[in-house]
N, CA, C and O atoms as a GROMACS GRO file, in nm:
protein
  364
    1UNK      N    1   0.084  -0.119   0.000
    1UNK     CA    2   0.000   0.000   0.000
    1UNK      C    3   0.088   0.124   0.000
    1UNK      O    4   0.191   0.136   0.066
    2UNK      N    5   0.029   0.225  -0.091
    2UNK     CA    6   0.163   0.316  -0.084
    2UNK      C    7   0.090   0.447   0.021
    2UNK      O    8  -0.028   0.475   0.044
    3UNK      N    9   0.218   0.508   0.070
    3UNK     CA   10   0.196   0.650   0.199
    3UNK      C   11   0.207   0.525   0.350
    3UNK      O   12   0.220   0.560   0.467
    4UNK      N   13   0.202   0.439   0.319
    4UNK     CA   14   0.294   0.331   0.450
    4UNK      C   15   0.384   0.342   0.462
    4UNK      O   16   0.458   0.306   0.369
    5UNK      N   17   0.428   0.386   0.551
    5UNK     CA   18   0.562   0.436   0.642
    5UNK      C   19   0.653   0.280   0.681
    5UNK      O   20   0.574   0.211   0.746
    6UNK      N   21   0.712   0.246   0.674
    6UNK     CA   22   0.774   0.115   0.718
    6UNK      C   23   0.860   0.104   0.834
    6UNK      O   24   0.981   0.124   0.849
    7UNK      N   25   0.731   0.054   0.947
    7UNK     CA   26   0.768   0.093   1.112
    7UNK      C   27   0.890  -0.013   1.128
    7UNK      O   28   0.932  -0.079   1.032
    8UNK      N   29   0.928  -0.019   1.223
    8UNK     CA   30   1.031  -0.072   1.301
    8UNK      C   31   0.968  -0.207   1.345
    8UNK      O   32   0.855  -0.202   1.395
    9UNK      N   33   1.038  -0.343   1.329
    9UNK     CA   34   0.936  -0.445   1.421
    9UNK      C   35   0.977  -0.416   1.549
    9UNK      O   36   1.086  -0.375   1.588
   10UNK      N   37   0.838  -0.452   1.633
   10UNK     CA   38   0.879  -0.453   1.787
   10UNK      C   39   0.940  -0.580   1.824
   10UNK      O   40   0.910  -0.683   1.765
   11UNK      N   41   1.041  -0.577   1.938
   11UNK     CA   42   1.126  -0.653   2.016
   11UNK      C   43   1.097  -0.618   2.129
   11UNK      O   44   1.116  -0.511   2.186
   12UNK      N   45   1.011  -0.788   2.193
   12UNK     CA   46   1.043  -0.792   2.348
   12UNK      C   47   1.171  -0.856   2.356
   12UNK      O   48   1.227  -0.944   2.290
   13UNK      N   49   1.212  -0.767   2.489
   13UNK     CA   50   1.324  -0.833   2.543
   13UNK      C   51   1.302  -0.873   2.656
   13UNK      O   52   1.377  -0.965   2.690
   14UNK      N   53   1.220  -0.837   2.739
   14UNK     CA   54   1.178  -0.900   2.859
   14UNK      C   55   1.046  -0.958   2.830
   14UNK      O   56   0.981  -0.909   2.738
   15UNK      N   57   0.999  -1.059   2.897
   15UNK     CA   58   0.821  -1.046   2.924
   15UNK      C   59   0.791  -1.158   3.050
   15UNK      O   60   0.780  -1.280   3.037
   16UNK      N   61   0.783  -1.096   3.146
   16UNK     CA   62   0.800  -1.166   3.311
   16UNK      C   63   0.686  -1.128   3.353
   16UNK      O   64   0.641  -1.014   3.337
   17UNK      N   65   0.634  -1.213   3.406
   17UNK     CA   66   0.488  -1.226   3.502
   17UNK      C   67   0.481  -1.323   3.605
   17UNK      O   68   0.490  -1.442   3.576
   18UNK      N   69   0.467  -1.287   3.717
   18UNK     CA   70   0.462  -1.431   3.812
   18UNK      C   71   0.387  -1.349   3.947
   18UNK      O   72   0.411  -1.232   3.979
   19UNK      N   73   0.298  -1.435   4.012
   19UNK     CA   74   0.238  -1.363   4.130
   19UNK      C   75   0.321  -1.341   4.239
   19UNK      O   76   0.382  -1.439   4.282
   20UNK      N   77   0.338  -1.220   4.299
   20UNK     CA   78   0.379  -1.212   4.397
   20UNK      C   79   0.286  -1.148   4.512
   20UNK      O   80   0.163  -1.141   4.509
   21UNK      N   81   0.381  -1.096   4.627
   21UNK     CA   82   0.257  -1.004   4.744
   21UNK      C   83   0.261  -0.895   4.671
   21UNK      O   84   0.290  -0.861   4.556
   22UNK      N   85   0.203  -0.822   4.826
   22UNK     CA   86   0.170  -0.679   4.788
   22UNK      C   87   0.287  -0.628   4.809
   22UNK      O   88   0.317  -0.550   4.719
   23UNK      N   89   0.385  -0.643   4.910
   23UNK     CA   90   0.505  -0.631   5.003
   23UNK      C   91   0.617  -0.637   4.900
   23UNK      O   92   0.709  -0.556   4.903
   24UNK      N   93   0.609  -0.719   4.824
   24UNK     CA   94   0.694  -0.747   4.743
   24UNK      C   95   0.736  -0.647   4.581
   24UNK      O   96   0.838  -0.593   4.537
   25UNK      N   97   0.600  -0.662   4.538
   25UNK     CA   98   0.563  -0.558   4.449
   25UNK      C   99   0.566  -0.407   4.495
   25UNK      O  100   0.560  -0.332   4.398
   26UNK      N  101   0.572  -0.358   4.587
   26UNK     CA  102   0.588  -0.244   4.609
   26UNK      C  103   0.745  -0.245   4.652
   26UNK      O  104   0.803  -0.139   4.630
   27UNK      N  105   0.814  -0.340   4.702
   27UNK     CA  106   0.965  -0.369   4.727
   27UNK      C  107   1.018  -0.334   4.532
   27UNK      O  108   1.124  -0.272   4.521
   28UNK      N  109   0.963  -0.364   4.429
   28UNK     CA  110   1.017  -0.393   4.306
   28UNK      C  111   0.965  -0.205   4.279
   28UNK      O  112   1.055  -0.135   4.233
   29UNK      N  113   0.868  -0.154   4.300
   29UNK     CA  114   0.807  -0.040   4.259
   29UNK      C  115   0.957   0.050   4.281
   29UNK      O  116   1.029   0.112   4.203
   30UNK      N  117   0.967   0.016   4.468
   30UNK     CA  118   1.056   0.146   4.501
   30UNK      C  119   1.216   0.126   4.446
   30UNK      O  120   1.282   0.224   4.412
   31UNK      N  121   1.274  -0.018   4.438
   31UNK     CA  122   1.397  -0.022   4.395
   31UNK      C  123   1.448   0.047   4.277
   31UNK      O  124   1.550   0.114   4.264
   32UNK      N  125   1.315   0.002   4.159
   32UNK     CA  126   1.318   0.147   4.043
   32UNK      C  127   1.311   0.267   4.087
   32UNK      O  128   1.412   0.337   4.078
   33UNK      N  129   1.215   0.310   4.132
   33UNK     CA  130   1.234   0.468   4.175
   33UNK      C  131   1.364   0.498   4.228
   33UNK      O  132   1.426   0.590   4.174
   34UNK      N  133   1.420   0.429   4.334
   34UNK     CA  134   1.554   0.476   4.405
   34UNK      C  135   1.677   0.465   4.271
   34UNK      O  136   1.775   0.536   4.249
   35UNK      N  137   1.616   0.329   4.189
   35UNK     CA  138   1.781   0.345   4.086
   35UNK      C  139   1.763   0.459   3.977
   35UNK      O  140   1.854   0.510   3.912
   36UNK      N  141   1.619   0.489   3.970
   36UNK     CA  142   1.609   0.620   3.877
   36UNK      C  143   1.647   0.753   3.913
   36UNK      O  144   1.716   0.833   3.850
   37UNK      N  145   1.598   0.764   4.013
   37UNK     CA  146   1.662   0.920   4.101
   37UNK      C  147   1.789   0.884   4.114
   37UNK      O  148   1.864   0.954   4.046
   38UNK      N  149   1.862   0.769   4.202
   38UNK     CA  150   2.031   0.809   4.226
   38UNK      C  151   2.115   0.766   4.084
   38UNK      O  152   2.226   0.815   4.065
   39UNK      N  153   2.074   0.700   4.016
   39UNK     CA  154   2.150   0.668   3.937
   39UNK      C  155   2.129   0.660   3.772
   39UNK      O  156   2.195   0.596   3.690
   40UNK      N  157   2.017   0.746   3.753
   40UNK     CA  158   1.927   0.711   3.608
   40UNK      C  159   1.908   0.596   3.521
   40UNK      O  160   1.882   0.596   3.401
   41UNK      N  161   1.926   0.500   3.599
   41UNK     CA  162   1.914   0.367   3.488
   41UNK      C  163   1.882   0.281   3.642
   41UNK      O  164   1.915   0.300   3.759
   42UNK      N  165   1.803   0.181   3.572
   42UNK     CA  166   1.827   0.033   3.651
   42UNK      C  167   1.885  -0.087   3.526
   42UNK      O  168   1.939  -0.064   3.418
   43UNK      N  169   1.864  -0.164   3.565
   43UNK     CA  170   1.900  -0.356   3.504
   43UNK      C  171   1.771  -0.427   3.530
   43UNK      O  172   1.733  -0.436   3.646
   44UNK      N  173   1.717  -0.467   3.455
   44UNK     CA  174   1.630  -0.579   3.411
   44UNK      C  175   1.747  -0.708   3.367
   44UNK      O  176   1.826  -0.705   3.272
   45UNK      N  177   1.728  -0.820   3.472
   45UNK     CA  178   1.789  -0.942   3.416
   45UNK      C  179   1.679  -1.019   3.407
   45UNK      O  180   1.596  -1.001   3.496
   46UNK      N  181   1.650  -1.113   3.312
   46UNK     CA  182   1.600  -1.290   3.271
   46UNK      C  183   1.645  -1.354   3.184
   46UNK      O  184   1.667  -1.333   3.065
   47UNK      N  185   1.668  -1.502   3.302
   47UNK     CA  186   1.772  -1.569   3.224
   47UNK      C  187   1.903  -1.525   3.228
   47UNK      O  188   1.961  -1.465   3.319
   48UNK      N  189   1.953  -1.569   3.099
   48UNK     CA  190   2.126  -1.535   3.090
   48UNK      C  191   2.145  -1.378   3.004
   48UNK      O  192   2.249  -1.337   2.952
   49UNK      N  193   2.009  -1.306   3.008
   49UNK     CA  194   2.000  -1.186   2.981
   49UNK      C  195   1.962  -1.052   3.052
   49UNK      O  196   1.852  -1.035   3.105
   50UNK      N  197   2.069  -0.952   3.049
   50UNK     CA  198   2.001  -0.855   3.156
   50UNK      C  199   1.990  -0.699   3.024
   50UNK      O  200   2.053  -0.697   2.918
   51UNK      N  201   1.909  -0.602   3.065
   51UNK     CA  202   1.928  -0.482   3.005
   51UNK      C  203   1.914  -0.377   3.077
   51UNK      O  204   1.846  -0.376   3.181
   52UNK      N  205   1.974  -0.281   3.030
   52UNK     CA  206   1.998  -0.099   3.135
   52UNK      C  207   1.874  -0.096   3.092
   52UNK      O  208   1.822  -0.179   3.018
   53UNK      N  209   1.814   0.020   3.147
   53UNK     CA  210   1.681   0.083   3.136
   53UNK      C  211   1.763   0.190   3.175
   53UNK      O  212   1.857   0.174   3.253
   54UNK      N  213   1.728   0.314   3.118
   54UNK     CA  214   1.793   0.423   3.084
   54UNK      C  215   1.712   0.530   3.045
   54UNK      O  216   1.751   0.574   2.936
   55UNK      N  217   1.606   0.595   3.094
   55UNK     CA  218   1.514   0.676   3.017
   55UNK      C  219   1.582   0.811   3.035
   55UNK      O  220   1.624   0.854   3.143
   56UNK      N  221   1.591   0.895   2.878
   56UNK     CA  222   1.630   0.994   2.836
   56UNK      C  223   1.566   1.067   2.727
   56UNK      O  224   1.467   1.031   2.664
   57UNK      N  225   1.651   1.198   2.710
   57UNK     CA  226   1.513   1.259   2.609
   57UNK      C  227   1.372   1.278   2.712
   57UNK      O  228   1.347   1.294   2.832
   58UNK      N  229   1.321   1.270   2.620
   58UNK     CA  230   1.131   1.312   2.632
   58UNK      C  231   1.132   1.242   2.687
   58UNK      O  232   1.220   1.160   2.662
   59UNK      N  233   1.023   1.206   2.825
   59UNK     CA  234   0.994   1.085   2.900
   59UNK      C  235   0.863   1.081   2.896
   59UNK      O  236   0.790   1.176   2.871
   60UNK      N  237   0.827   0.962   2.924
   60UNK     CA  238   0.616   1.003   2.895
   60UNK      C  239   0.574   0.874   2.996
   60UNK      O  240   0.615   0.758   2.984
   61UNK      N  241   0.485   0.923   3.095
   61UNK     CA  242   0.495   0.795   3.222
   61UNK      C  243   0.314   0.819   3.180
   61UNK      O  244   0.246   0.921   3.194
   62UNK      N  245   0.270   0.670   3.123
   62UNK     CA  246   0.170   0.648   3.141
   62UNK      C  247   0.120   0.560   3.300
   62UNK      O  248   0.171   0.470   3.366
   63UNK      N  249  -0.015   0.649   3.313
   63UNK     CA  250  -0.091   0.512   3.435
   63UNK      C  251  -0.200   0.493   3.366
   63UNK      O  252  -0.245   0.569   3.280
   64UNK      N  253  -0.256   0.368   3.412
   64UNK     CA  254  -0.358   0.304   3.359
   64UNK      C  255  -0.432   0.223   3.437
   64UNK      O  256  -0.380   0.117   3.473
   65UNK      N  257  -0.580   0.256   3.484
   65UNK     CA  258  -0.668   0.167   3.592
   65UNK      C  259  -0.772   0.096   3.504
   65UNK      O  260  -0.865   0.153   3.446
   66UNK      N  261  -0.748  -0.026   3.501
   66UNK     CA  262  -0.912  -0.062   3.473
   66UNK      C  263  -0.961  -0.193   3.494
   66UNK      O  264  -0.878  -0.277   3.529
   67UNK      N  265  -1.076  -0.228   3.481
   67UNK     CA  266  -1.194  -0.278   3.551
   67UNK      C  267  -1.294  -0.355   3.453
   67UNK      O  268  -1.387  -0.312   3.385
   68UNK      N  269  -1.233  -0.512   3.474
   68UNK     CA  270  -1.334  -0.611   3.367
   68UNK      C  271  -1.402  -0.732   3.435
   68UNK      O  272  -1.356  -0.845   3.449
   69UNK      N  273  -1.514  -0.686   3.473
   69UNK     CA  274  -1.586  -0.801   3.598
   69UNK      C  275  -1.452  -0.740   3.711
   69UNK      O  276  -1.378  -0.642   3.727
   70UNK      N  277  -1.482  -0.872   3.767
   70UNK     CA  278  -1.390  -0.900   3.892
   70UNK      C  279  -1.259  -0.888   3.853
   70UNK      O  280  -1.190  -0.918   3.950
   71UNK      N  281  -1.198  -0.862   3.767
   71UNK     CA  282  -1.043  -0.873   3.723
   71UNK      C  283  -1.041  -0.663   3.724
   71UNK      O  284  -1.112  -0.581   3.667
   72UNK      N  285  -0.924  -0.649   3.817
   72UNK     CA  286  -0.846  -0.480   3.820
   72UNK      C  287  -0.755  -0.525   3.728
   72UNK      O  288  -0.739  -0.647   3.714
   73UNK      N  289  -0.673  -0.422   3.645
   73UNK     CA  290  -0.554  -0.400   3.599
   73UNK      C  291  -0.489  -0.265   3.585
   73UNK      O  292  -0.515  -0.181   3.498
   74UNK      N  293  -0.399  -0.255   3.687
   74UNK     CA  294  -0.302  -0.170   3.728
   74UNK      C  295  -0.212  -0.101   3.597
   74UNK      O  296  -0.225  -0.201   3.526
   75UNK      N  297  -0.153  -0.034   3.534
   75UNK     CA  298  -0.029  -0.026   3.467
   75UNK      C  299   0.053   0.098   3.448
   75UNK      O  300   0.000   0.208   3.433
   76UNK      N  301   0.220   0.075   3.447
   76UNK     CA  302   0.246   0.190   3.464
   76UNK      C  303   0.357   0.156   3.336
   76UNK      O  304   0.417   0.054   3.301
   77UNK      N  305   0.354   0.241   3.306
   77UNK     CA  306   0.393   0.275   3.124
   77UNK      C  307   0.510   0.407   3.082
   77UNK      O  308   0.479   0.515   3.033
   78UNK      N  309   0.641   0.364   3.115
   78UNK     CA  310   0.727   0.478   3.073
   78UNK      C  311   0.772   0.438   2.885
   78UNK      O  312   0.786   0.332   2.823
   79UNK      N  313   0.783   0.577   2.850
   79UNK     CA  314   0.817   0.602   2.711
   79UNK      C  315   0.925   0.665   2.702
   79UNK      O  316   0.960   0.731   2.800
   80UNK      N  317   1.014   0.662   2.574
   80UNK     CA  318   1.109   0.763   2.565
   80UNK      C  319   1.170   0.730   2.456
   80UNK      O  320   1.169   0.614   2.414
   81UNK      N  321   1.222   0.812   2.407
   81UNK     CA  322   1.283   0.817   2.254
   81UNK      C  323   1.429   0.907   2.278
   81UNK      O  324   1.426   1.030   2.276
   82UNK      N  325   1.508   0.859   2.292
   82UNK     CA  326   1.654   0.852   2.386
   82UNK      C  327   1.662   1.010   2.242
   82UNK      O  328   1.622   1.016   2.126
   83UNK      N  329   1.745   1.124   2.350
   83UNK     CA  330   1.791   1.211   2.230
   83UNK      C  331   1.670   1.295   2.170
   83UNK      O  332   1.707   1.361   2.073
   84UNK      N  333   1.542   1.311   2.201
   84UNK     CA  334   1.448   1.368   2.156
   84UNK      C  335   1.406   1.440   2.287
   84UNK      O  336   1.372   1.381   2.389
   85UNK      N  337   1.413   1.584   2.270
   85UNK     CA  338   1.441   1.670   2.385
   85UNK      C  339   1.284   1.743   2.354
   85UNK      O  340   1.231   1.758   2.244
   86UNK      N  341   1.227   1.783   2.498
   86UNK     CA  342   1.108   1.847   2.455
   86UNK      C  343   1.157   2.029   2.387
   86UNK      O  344   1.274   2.065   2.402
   87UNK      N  345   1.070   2.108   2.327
   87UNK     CA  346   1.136   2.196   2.250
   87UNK      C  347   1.017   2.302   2.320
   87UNK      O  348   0.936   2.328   2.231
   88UNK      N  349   0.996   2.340   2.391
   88UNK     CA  350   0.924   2.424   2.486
   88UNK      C  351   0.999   2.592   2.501
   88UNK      O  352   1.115   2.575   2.538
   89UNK      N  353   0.986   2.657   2.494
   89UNK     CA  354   1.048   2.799   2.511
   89UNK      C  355   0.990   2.891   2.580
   89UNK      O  356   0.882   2.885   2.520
   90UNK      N  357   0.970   2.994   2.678
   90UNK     CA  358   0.916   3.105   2.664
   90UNK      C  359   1.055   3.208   2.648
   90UNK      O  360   1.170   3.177   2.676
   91UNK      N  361   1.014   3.321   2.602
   91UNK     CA  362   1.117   3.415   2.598
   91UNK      C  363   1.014   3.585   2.583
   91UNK      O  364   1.073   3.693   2.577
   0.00000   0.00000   0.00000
């Protein structure tokens, strides 16, 4: 089809799910927050694979609540396009 732009394929590199507590999950919430403020990156390891997480440039933190029957789903959603600076001015 022509005026199709020819996107990028997506690559997971992670995709981890397993139940844990509440205690626990909020233990995983804050360890990001603390490696983002002191140190701007964390590590995601699985398996014999780990990756930086590194958000730079533009950052875009989605949340997301919702509600299907009895099933909640929580989500928190960072974006970024490394090198793409917001372009905002007043003068």
């Amino acid at each position: 089809m022509s005026g199709e732009k020819n996107k990028p394929e997506k690559q997971v590199h992670v995709d981890w799910e397993q139940p844990l507590s509440k205690e626990e999950i909020g233990r995983y919430l804050i360890d990001i927050g603390e490696k983002l403020i002191n140190e701007g990156s964390f590590t995601v390891k699985q398996g014999e694979e780990s990756y930086e997480i590194a958000p730079s440039g533009q950052i875009e933190l989605e949340i997301q609540y919702k509600t299907k029957g009895e099933k909640h789903d929580f989500e928190i959603e960072i974006q970024w396009i490394p090198g793409k600076e917001s372009k905002f001015e007043i003068s």
